[in-house]
N, CA, C, O and CB atoms as a CASP TS submission, in Angstrom:
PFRMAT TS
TARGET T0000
AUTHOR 0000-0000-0000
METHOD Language model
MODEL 1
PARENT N/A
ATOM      1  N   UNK     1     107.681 -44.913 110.141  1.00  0.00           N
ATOM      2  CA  UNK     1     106.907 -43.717 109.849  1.00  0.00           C
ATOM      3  C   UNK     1     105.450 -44.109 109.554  1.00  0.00           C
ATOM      4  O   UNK     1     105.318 -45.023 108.740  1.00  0.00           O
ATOM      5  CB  UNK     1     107.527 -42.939 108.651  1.00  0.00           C
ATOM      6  N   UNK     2     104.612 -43.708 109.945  1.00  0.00           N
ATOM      7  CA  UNK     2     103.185 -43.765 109.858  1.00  0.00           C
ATOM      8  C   UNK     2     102.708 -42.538 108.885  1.00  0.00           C
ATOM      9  O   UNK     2     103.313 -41.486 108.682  1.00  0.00           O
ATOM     10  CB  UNK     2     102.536 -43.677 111.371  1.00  0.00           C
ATOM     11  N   UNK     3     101.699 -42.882 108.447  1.00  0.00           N
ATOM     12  CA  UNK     3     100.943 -41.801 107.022  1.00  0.00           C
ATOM     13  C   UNK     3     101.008 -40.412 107.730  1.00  0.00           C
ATOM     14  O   UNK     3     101.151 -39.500 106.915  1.00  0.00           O
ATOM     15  CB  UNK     3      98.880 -42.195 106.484  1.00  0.00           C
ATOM     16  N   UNK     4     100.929 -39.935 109.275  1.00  0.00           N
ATOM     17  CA  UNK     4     100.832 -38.613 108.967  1.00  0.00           C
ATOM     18  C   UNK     4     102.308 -37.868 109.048  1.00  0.00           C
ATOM     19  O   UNK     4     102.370 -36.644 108.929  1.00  0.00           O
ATOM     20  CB  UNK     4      99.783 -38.006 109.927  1.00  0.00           C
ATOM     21  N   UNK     5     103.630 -38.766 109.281  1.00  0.00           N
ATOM     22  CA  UNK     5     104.707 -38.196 109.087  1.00  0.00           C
ATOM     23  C   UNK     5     105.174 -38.142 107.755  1.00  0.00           C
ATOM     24  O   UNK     5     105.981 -37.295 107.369  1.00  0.00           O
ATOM     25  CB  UNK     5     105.503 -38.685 109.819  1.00  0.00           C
ATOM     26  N   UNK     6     104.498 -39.369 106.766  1.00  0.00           N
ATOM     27  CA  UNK     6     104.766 -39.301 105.384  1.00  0.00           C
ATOM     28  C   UNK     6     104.035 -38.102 104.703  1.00  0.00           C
ATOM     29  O   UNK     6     104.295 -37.743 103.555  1.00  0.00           O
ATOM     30  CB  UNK     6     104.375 -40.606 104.750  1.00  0.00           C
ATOM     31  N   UNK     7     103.195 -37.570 105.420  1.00  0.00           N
ATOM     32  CA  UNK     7     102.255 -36.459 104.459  1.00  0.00           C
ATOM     33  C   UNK     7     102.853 -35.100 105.435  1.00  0.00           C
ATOM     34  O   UNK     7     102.922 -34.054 104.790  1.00  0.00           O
ATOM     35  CB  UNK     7     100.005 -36.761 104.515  1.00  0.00           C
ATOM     36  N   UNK     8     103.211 -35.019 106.650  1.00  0.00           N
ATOM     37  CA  UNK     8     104.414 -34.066 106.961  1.00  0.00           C
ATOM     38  C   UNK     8     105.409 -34.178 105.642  1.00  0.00           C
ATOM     39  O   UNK     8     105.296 -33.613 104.554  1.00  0.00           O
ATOM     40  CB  UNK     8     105.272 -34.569 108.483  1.00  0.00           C
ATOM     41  N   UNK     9     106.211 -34.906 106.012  1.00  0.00           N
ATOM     42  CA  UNK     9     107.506 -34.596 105.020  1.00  0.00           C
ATOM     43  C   UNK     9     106.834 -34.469 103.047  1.00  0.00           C
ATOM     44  O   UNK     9     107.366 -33.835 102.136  1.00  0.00           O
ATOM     45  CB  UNK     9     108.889 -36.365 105.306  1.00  0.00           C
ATOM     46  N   UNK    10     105.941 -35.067 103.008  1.00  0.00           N
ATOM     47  CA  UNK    10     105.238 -34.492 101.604  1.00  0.00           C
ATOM     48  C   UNK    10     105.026 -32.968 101.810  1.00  0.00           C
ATOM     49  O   UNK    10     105.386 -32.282 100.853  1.00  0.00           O
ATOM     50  CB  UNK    10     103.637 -35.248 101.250  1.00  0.00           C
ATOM     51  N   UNK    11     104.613 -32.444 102.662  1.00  0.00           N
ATOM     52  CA  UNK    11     104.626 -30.951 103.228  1.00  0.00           C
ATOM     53  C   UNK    11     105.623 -30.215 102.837  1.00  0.00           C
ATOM     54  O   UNK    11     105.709 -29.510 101.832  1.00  0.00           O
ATOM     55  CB  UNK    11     104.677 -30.833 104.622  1.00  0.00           C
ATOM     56  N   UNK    12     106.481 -30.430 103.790  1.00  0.00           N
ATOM     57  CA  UNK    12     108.107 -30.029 103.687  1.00  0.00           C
ATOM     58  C   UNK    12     108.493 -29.781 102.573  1.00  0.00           C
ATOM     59  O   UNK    12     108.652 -28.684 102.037  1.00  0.00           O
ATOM     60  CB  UNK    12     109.068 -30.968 104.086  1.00  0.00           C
ATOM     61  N   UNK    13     108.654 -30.770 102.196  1.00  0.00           N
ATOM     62  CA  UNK    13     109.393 -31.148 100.704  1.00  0.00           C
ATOM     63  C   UNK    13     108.950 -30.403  99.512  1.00  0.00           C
ATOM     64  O   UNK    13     109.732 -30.328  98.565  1.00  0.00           O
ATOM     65  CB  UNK    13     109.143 -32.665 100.278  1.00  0.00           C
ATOM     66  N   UNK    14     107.478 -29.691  99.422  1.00  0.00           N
ATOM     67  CA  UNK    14     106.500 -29.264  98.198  1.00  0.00           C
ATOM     68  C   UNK    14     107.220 -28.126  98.754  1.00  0.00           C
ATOM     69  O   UNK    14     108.115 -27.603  98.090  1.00  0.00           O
ATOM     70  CB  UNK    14     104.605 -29.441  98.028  1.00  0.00           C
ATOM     71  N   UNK    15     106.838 -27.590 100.195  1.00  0.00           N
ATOM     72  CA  UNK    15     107.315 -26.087 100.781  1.00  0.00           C
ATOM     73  C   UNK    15     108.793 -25.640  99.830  1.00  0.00           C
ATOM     74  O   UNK    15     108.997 -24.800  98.954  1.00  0.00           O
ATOM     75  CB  UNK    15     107.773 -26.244 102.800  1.00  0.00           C
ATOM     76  N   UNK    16     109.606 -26.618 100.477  1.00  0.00           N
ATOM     77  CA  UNK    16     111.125 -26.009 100.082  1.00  0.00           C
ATOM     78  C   UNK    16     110.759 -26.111  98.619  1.00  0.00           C
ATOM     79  O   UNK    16     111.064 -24.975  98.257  1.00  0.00           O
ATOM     80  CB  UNK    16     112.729 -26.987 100.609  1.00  0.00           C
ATOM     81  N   UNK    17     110.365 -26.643  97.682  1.00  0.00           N
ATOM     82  CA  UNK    17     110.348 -26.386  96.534  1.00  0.00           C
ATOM     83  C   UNK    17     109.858 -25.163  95.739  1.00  0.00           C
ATOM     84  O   UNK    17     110.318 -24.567  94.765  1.00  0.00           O
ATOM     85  CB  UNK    17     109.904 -27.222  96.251  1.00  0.00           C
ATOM     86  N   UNK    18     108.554 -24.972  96.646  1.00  0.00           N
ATOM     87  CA  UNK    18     107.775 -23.421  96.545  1.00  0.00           C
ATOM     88  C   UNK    18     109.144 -22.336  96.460  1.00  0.00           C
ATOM     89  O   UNK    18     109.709 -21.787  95.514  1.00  0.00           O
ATOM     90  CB  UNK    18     106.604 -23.008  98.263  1.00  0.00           C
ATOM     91  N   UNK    19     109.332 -22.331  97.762  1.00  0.00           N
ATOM     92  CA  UNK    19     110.346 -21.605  98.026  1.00  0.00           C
ATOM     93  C   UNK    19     111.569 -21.042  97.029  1.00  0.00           C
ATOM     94  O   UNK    19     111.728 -19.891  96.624  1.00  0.00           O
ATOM     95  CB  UNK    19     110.771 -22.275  98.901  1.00  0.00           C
ATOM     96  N   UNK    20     112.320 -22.144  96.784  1.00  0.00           N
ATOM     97  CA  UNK    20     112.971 -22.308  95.580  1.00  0.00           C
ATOM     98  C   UNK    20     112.859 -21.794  94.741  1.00  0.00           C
ATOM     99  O   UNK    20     113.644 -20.901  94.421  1.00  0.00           O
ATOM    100  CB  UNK    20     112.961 -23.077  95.165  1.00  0.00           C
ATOM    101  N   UNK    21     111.766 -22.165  93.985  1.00  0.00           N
ATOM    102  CA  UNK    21     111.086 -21.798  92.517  1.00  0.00           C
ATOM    103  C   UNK    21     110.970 -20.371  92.700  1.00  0.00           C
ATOM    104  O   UNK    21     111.689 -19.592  92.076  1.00  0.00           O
ATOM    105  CB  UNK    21     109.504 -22.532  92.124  1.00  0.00           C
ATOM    106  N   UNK    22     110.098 -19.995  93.527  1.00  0.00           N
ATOM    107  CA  UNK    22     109.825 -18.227  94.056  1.00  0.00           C
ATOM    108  C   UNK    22     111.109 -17.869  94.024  1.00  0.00           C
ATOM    109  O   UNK    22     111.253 -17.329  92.928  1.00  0.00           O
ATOM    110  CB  UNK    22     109.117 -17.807  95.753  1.00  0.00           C
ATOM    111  N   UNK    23     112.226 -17.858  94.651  1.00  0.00           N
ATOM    112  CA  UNK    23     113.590 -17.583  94.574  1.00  0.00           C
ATOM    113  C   UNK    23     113.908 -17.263  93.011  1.00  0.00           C
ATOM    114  O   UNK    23     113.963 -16.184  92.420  1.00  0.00           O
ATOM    115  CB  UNK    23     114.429 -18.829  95.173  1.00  0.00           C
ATOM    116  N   UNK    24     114.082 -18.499  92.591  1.00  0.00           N
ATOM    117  CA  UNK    24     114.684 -18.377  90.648  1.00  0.00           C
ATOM    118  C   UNK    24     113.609 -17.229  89.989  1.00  0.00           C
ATOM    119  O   UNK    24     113.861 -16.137  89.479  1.00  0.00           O
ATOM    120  CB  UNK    24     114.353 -20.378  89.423  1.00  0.00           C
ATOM    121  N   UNK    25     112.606 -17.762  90.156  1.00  0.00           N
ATOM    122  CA  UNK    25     112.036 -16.551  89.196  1.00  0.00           C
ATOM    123  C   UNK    25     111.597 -15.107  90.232  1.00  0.00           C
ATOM    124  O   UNK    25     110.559 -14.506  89.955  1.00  0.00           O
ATOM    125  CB  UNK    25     110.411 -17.233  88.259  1.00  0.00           C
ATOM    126  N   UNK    26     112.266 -14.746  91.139  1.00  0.00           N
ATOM    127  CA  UNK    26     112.522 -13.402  91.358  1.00  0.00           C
ATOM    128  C   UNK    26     114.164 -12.478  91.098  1.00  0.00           C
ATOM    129  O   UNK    26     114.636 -11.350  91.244  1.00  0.00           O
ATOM    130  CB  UNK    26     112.101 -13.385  92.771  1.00  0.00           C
ATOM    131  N   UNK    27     114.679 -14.280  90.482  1.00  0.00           N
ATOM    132  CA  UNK    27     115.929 -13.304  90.054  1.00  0.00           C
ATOM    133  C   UNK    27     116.429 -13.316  88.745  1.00  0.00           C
ATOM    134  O   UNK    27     117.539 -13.283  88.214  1.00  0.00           O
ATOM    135  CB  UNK    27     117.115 -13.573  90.812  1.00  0.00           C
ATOM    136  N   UNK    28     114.648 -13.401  88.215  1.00  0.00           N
ATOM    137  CA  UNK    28     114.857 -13.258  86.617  1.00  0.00           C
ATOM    138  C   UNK    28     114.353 -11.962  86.217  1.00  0.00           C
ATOM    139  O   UNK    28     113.410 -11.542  86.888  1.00  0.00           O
ATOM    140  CB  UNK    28     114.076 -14.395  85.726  1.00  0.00           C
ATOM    141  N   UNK    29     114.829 -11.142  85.150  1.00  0.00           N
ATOM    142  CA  UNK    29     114.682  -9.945  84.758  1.00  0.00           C
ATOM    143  C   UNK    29     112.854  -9.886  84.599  1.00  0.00           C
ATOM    144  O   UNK    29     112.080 -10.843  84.593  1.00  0.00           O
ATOM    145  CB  UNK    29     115.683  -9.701  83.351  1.00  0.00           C
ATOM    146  N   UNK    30     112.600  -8.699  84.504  1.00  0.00           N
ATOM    147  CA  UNK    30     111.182  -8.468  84.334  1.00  0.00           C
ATOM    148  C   UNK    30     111.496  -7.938  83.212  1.00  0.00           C
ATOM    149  O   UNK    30     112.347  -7.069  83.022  1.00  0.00           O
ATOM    150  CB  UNK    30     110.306  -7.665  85.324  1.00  0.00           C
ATOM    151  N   UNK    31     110.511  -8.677  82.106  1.00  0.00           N
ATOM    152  CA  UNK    31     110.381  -8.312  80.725  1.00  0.00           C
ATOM    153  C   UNK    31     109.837  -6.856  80.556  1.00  0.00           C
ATOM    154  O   UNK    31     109.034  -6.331  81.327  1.00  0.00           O
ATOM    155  CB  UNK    31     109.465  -9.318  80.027  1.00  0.00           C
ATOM    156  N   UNK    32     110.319  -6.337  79.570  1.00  0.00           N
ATOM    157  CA  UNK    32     109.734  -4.872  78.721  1.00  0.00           C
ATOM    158  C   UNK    32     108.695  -5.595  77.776  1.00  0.00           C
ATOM    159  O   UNK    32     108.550  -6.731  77.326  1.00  0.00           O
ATOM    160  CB  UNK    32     111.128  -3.841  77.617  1.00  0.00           C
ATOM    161  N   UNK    33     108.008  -4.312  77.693  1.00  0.00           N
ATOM    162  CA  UNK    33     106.848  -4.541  77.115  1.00  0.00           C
ATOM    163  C   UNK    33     106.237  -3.148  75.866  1.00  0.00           C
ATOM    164  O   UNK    33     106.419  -1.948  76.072  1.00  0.00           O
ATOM    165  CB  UNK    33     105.884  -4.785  78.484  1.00  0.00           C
ATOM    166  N   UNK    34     105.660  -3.616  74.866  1.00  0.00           N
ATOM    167  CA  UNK    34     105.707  -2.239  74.325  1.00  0.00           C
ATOM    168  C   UNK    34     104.271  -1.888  73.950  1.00  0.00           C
ATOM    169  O   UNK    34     103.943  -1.013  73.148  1.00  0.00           O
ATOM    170  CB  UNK    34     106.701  -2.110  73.059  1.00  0.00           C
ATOM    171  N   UNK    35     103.270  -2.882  74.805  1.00  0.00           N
ATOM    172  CA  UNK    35     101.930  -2.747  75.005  1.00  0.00           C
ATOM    173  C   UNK    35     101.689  -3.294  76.173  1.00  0.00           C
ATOM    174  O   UNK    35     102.437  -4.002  76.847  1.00  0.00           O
ATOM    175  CB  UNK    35     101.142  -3.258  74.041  1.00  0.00           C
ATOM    176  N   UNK    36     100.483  -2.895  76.416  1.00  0.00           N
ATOM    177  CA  UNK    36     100.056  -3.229  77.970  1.00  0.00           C
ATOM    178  C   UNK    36      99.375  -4.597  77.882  1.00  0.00           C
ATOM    179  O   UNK    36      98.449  -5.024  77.193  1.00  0.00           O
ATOM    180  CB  UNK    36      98.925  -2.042  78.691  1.00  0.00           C
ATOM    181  N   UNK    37     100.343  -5.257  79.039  1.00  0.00           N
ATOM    182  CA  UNK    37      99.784  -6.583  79.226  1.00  0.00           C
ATOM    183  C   UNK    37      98.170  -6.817  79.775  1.00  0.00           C
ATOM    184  O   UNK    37      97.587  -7.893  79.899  1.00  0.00           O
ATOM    185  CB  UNK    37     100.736  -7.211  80.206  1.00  0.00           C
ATOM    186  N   UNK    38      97.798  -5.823  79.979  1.00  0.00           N
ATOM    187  CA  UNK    38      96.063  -6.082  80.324  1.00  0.00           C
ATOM    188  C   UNK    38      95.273  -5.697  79.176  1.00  0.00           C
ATOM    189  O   UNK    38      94.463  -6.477  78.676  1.00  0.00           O
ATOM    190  CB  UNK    38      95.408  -5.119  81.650  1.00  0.00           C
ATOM    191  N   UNK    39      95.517  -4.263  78.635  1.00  0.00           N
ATOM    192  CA  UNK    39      94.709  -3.628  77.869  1.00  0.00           C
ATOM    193  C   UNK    39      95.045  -3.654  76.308  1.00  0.00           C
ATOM    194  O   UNK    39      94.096  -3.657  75.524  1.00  0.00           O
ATOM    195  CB  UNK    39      94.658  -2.368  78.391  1.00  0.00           C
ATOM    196  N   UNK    40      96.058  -3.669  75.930  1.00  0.00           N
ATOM    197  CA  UNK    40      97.095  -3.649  74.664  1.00  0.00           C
ATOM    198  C   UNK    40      97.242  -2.118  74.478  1.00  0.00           C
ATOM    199  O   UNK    40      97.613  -1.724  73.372  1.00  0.00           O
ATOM    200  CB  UNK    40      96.478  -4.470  73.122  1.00  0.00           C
ATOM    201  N   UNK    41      97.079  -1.546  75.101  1.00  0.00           N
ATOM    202  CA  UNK    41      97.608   0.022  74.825  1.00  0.00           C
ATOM    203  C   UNK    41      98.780  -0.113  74.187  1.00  0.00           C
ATOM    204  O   UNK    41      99.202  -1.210  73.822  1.00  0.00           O
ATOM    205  CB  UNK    41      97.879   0.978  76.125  1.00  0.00           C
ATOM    206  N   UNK    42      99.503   1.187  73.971  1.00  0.00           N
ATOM    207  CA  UNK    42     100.889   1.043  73.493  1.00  0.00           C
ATOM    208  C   UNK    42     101.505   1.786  75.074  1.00  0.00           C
ATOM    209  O   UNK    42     100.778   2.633  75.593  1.00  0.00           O
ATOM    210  CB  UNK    42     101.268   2.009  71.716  1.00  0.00           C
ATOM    211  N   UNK    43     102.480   1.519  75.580  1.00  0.00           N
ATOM    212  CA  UNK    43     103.384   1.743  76.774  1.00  0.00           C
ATOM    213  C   UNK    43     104.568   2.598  76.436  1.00  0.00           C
ATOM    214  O   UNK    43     105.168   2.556  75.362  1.00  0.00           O
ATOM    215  CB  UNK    43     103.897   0.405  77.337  1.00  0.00           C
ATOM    216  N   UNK    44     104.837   3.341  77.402  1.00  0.00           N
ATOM    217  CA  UNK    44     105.889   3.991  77.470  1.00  0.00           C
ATOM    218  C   UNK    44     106.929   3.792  78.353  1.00  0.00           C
ATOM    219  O   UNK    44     106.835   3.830  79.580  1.00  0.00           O
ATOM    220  CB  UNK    44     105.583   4.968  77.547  1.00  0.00           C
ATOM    221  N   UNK    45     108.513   3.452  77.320  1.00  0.00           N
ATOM    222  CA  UNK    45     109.354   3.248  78.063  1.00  0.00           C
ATOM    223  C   UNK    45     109.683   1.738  78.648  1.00  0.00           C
ATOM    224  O   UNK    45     110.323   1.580  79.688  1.00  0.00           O
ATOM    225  CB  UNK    45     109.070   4.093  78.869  1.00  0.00           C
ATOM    226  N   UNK    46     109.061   0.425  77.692  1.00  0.00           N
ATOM    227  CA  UNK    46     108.962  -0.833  78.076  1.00  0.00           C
ATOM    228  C   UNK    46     107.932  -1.233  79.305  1.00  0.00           C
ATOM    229  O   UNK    46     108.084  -2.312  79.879  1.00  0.00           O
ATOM    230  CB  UNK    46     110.273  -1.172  78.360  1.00  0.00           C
ATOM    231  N   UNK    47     106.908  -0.348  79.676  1.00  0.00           N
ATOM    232  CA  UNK    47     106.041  -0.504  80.982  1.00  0.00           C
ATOM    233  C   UNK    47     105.184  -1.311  80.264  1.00  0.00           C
ATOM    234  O   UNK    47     104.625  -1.144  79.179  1.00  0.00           O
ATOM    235  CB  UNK    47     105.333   0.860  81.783  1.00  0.00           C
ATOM    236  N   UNK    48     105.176  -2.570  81.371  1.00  0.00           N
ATOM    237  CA  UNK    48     104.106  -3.366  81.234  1.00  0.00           C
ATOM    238  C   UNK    48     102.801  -3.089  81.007  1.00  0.00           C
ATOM    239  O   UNK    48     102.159  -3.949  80.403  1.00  0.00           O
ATOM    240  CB  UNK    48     104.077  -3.930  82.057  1.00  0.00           C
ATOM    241  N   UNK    49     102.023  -1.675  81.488  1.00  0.00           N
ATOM    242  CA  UNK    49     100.665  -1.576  81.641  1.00  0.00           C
ATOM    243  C   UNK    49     101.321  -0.229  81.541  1.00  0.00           C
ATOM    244  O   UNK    49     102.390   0.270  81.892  1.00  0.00           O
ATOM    245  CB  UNK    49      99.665  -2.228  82.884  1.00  0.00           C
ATOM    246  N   UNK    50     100.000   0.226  80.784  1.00  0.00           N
ATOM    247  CA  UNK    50      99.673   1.837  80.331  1.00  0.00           C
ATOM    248  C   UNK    50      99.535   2.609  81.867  1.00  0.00           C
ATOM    249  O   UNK    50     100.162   3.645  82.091  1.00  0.00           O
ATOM    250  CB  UNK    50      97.916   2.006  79.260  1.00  0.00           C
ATOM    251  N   UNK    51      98.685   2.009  82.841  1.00  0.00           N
ATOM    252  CA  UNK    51      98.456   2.998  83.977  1.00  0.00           C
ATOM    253  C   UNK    51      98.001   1.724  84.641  1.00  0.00           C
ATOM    254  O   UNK    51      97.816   0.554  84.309  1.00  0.00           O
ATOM    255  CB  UNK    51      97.347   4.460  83.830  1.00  0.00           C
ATOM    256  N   UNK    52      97.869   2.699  86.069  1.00  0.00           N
ATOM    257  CA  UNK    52      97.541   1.911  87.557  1.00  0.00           C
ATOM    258  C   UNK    52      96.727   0.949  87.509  1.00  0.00           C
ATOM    259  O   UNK    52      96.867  -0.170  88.002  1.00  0.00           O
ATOM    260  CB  UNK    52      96.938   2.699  88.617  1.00  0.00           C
ATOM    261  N   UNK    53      95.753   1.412  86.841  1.00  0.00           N
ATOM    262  CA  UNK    53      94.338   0.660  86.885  1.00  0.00           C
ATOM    263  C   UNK    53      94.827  -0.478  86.099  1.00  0.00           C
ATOM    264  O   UNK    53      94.552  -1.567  86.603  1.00  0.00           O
ATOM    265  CB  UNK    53      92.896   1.484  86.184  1.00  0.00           C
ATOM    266  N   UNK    54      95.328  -0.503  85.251  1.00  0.00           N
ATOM    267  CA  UNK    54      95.822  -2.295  84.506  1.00  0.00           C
ATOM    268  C   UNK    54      96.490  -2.698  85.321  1.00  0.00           C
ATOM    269  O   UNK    54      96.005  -3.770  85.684  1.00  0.00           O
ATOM    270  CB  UNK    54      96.767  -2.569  83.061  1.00  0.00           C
ATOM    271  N   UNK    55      97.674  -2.395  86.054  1.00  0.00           N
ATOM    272  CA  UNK    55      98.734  -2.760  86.685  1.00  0.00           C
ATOM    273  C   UNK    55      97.852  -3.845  87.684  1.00  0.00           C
ATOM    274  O   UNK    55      98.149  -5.018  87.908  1.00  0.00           O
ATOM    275  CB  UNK    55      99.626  -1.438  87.360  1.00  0.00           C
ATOM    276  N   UNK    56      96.517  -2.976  88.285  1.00  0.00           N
ATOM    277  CA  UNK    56      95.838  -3.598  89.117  1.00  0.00           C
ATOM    278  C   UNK    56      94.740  -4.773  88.848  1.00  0.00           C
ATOM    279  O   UNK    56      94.414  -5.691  89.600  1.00  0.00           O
ATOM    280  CB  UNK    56      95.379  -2.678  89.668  1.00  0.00           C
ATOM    281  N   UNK    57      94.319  -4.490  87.675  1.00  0.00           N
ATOM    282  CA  UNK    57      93.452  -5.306  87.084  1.00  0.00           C
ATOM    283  C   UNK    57      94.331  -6.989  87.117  1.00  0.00           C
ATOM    284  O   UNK    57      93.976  -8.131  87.409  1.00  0.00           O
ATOM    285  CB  UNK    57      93.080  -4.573  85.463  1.00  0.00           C
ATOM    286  N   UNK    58      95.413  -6.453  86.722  1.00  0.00           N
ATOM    287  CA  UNK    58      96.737  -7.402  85.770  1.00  0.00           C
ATOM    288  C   UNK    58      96.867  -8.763  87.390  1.00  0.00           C
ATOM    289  O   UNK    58      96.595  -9.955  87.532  1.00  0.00           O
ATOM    290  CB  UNK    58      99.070  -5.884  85.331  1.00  0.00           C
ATOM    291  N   UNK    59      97.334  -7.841  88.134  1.00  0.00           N
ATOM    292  CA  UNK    59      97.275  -8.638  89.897  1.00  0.00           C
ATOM    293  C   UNK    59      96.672  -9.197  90.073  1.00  0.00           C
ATOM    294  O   UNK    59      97.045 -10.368  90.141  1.00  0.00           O
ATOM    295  CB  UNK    59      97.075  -8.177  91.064  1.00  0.00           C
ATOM    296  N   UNK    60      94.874  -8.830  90.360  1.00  0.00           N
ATOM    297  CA  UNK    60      93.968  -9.064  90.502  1.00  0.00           C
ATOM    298  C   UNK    60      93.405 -10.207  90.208  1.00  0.00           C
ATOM    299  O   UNK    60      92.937 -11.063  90.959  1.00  0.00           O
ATOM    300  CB  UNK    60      93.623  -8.378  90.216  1.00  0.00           C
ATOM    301  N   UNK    61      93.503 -10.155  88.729  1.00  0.00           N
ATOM    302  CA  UNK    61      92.979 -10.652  87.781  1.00  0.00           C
ATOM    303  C   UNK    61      94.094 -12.281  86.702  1.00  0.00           C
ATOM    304  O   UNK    61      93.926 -13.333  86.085  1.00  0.00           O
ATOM    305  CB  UNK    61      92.667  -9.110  87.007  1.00  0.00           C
ATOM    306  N   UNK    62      94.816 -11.618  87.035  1.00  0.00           N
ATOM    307  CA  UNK    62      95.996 -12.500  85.697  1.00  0.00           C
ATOM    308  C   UNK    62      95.546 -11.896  84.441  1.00  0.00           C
ATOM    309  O   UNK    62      94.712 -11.021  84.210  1.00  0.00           O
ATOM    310  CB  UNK    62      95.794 -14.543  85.431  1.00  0.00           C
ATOM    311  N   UNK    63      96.472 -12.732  83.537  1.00  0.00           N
ATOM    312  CA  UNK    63      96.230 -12.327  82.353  1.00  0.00           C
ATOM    313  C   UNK    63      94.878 -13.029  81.762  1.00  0.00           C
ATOM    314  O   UNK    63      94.260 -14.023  82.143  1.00  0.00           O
ATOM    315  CB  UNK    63      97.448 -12.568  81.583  1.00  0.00           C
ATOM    316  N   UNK    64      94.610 -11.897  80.414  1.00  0.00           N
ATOM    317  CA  UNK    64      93.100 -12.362  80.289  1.00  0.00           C
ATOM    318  C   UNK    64      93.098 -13.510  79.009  1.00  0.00           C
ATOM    319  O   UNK    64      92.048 -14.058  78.673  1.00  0.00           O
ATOM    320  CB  UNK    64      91.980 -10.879  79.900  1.00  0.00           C
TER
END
């Protein structure tokens, strides 16, 4: 194997791990919340964000 099949399979190998990881934590519950993770409002009903506009900020942005 020569360096650019070793940095292929370094490729590969990070990929399937991506993959993976994305997998487990999409089949972990999404936390309730009883303030808004962008703004600290108070939330209704365990919603992460008071309204759209955080929801979007929150994406956008990450947490602050």
């Amino acid at each position: 194997m020569d360096e650019v099949d070793v940095a292929n399979a370094q490729v590969e190998m990070n990929e399937k791990r991506s993959i993976r990881y994305a997998r487990q934590m999409a089949n972990k519950p999404i936390p309730k919340s009883e303030t808004c993770l962008w703004c600290g409002s108070e939330t209704v009903d365990g919603a992460r964000w008071c309204d759209r506009d955080c929801c979007n900020h929150w994406e956008r942005y990450g947490s602050q």
